[in-house]
N, C-alpha and C positions, 0 to 999 in steps of 0.2 A: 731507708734512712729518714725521710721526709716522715712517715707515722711515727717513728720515735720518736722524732725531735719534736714534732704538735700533740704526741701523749707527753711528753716529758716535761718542754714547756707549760702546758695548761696545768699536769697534775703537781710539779713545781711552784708555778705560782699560786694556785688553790692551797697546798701543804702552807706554803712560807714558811720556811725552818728561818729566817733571817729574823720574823717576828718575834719567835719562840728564844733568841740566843737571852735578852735580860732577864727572861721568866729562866730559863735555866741554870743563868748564872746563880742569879738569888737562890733558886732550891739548891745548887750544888758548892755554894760559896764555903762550907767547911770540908768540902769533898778532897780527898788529893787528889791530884795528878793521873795517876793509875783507877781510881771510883770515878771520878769522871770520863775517863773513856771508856768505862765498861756500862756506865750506866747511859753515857751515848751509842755505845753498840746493840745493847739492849733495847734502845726505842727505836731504832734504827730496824734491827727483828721483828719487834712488836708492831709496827706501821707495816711495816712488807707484810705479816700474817695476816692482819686485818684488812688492810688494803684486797690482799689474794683472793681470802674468803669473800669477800663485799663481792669484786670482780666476777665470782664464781659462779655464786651464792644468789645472788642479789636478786635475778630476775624470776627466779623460783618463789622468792621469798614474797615478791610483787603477785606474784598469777594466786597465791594462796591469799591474800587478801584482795585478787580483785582490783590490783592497781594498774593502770597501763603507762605504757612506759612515756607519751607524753605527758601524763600525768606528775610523773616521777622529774621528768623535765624540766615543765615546770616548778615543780616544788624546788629542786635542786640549784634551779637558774637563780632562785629569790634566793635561797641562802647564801649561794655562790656571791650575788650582788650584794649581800649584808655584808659581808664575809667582809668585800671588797672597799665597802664605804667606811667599816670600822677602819681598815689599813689606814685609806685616805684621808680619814679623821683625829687617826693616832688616838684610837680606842678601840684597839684591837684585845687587849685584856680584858678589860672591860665586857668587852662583845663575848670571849669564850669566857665569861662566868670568874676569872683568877683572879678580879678584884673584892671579890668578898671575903671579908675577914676569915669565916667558917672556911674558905676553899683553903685558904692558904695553910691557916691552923693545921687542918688534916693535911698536908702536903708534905708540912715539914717533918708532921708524925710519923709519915710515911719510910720502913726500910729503904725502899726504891719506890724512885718516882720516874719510873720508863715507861710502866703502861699505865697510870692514870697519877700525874694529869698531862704529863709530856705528850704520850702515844692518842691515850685519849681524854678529854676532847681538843687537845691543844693543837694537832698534825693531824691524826687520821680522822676528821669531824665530818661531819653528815656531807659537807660540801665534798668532797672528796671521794665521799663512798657513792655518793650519788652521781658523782661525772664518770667515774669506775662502770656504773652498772649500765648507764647509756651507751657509754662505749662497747660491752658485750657486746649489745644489741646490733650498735653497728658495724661492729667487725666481725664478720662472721667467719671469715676465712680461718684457718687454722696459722697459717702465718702469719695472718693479724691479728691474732690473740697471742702469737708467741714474742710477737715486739711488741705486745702492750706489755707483759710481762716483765720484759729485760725493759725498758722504760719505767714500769715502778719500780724494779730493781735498783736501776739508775738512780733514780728519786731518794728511794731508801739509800744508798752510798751517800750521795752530793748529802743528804741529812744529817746523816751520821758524820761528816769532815765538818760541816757549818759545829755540830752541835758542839765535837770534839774541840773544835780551834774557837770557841766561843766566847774564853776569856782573851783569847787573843785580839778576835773580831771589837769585841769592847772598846779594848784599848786603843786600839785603832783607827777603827770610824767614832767612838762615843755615842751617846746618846744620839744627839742630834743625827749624824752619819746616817745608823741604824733605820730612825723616823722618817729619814729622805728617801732609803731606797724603796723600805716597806710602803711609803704611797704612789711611788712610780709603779711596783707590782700589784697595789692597792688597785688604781687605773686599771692594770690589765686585769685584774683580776673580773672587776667588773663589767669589764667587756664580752671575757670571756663568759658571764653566768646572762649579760642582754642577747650574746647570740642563742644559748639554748632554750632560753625562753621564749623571744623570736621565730627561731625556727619551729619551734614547738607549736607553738599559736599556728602560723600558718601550716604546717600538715592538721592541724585538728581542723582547723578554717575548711583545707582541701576536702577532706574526709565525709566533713559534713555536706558541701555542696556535690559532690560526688555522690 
C-alpha cells in the first residue's frame, strides 16, 4: 500500500490533470455532454498506453543509445523541476508549448484531441515517462512492478473523473481556485524532480570514488 500511494502520489502530481482542466475545457467548449466523456475516456487510455509502454519499454530504449539510467535521472529531475516552477509561476501553458497560436489552431482542427495535445504533451510528457522508467529500474520485484501498474491505473481513473467533471471543477473553484492548487502541487512537484537529481548525483559521486 505504502509503493502505491508514493507511485501514485509522485506520478499524480508529475501528470496534473488539475492543470490540464482550462485547456480542456476551451478544446471541448462546443463538445456535449456524452463527447466530453468519451473524449475524457479516451486520454484517460491514451496516457495508461503510453505511460505502460514508457514503463516497459523505456530502459531498453536507454541501453540502445547508450544512456544510463542516472543519466536519465538527471535529465528527468530537470524537467520534473521545470515542469514544477512553470505550475508555481502559473505558466504552466506556456511551459507545454499550448500558448502558441499554431498549437492551438491545429487543436481545434483536430477530430479528437485525447491523444495530442491532451495525452500528449499535456499529461503523458517526458516528465512522467521518465520517472516511469527510473522506477523499473528500481522496482525489480515482480510485485513491485505490479502495483506500479494498478498505480498508473489509478492515475489514469482519478484523470479521467478530473477531466470528465471539469466544467464542473471550473465552476467551482474558478480560475483563481484552479492557480492555487496547481502551485501547491507545483511545490511538490519540484521537490519531487530535487530528489532524483540529488540522489542521482550522489550515486554517480559514489560510483566514481569507488
Amino acid at each position: 500500500m505504502e509503493l502505491f500511494i508514493y507511485v501514485f502520489a509522485a506520478l499524480f502530481s508529475v501528470i496534473n490533470p488539475l492543470g490540464t482542466v482550462p485547456i480542456f475545457v476551451g478544446l471541448t467548449q462546443e463538445y456535449s455532454a456524452s463527447e466530453r466523456s468519451r473524449t475524457s475516456l479516451l486520454t484517460a487510455v491514451n496516457i495508461f498506453v503510453i505511460l505502460l509502454i514508457s514503463f516497459f519499454t523505456g530502459r531498453f530504449i536507454l541501453h540502445f543509445f547508450g544512456i544510463s539510467i542516472e543519466s536519465l535521472r538527471i535529465a528527468g529531475g530537470l524537467i520534473i523541476v521545470t515542469s514544477g516552477f512553470a505550475l508555481l509561476t502559473g505558466s504552466f501553458s506556456k511551459h507545454k508549448g499550448m500558448e502558441k497560436e499554431r498549437v492551438k489552431n491545429d487543436a481545434f482542427q483536430r477530430d479528437s484531441v485525447s491523444l495530442t495535445p491532451l495525452a500528449i504533451p499535456m499529461l503523458a510528457g517526458p516528465g512522467s515517462i521518465s520517472l516511469l522508467i527510473g522506477m523499473y529500474d528500481d522496482y525489480t520485484v515482480i510485485s513491485e512492478k505490479i502495483i506500479t501498474i494498478f498505480a498508473i491505473l489509478g492515475v489514469c481513473l482519478a484523470t479521467f473523473l478530473v477531466l470528465r467533471s471539469s466544467h464542473y471543477i471550473v465552476k467551482m473553484l474558478g480560475a483563481s481556485g484552479i492557480n492555487a492548487i496547481s502551485r501547491i502541487i507545483g511545490f511538490i512537484v519540484i521537490a519531487i524532480g530535487i530528489e532524483y537529481i540529488s540522489s542521482s548525483v550522489i550515486a554517480v559521486l559514489n560510483s566514481a570514488l569507488n
